[in-house]
C-alpha positions as CSV (number, residue, x, y, z in Angstrom):
1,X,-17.6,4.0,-6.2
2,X,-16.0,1.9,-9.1
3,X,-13.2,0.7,-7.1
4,X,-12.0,0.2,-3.4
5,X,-9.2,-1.3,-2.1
6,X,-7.5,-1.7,1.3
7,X,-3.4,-2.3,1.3
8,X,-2.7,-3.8,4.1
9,X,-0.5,-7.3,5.0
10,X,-1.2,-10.2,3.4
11,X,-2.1,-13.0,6.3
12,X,0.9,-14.3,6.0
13,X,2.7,-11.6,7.3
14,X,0.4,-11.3,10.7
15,X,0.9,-15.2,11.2
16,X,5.0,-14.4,11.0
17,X,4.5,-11.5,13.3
18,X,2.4,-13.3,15.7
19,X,4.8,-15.7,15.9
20,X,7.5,-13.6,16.6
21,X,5.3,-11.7,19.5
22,X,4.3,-15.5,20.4
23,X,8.4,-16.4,20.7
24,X,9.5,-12.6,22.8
25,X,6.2,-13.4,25.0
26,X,7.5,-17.3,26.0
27,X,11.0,-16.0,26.8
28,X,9.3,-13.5,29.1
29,X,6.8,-15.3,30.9
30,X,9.9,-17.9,31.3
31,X,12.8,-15.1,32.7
32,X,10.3,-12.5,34.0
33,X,7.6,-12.3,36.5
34,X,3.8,-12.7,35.1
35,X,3.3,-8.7,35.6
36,X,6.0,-7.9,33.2
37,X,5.8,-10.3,31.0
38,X,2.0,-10.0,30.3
39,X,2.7,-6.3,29.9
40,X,5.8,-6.7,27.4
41,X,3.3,-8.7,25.8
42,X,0.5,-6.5,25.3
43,X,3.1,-3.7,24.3
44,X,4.3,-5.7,21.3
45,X,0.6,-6.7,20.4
46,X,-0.3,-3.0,20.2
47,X,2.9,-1.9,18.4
48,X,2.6,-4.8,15.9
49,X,-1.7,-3.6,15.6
50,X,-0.5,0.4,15.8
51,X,1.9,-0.2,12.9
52,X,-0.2,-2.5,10.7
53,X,-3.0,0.0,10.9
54,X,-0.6,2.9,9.8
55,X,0.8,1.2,7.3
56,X,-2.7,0.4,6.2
57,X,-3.3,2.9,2.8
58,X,-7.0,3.1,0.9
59,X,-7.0,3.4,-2.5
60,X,-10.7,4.2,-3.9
61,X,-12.0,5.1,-7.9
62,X,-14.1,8.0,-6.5
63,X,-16.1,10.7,-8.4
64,X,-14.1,14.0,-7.4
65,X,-10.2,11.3,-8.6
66,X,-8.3,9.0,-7.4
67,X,-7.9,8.7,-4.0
68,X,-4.8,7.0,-2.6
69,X,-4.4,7.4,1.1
70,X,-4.8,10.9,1.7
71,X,-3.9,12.4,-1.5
72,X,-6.4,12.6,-4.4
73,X,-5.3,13.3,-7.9
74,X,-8.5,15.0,-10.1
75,X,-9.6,13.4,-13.0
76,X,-8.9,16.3,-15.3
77,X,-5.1,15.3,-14.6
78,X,-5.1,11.7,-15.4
79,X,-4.3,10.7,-19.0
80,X,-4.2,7.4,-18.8
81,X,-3.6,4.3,-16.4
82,X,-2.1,0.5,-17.0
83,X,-1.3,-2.0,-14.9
84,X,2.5,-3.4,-15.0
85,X,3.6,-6.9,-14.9
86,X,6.0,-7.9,-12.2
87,X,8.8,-7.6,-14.0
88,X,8.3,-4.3,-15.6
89,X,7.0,-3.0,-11.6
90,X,10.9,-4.6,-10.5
91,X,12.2,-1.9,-13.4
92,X,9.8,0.9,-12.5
93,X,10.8,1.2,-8.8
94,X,14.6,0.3,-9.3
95,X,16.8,0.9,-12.5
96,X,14.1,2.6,-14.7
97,X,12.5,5.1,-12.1
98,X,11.7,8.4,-12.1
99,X,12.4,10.0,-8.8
100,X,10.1,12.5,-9.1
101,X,7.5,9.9,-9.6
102,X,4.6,9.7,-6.9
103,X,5.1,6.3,-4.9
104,X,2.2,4.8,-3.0
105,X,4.2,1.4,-3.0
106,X,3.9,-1.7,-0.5
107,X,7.1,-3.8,-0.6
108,X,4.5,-7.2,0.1
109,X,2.4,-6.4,-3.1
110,X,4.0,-7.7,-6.3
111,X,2.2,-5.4,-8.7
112,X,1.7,-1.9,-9.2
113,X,-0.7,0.1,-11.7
114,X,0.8,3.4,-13.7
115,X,-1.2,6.4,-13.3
116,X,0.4,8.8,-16.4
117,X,-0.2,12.5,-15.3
118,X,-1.6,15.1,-18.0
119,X,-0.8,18.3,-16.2
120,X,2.3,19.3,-17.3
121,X,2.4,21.6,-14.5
122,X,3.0,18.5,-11.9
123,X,6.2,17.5,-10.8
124,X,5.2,14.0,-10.8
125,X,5.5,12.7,-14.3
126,X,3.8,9.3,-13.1
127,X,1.9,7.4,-9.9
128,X,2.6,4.0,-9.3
129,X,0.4,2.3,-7.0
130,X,0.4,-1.3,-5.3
131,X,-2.4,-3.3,-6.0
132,X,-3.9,-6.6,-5.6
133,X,-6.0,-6.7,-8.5
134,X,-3.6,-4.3,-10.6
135,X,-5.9,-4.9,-14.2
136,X,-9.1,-4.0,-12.4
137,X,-7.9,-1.0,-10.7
138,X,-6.4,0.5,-13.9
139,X,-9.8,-0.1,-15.5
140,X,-11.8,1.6,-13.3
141,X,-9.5,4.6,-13.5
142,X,-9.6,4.7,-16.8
143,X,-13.3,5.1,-17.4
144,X,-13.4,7.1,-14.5
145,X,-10.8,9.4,-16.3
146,X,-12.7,9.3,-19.7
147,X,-15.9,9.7,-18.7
């Protein structure tokens, strides 16, 4: 596999939400009895895991296409793939978008990487997907596309 990523929140995110759990949990354990407020508790912890974990997306260079999430887009439809600079990701997913464009977007990643389709046939003109390391990813697509 040429490339493997895993969107999911940045570290910084879990320590805000912990905190937030941390703050709902003292109020309880403060107005509520122990039983309640242990439970209220563990509810929130597995809510705040269950969502993280859904909103968890793989994105992997494999040999049958890209793979983001569960979709996969063959490499006999990929022309070609760069990766955009904040600025130009702000105009692609606001003023200059394409609402038929394929979105596999996280709000918390700054970047995003333009897949450019080559089946005319597809009623996506264009994938943009988040990344961390946006130049690597579009790198790996593209000799995986033009190989």
């Amino acid at each position: 596999m040429a490339y493997r990523e895993r969107l999911m929140l940045s570290w910084w995110w879990i320590v805000v939400i912990a905190g937030l759990i941390l703050s709902v949990a003292i109020v309880y354990f403060v107005y509520q009895p122990p039983g309640i407020a242990a439970s209220v508790t563990l509810a929130l912890v597995a809510v705040a895991a269950g969502a993280a974990a859904a909103g968890s997306t793989r994105v992997a260079v494999e040999p049958a296409g890209l793979r983001v999430g569960r979709n996969l887009l063959e490499w006999r439809y990929v022309a070609d793939a760069r990766a955009l600079a904040e600025d130009e990701t702000r105009d692609r997913m606001g003023a200059g978008a394409d609402v038929q464009a394929f979105l596999a977007t996280r709000p918390y990643i700054r970047r995003v990487v333009e897949v450019t389709l080559a089946d005319p046939a597809d009623p996506h003109p264009y994938w943009l997907i988040s990344s961390r390391h946006p130049e690597e990813l579009a790198d790996a697509i593209r000799r995986a596309a033009h190989r």
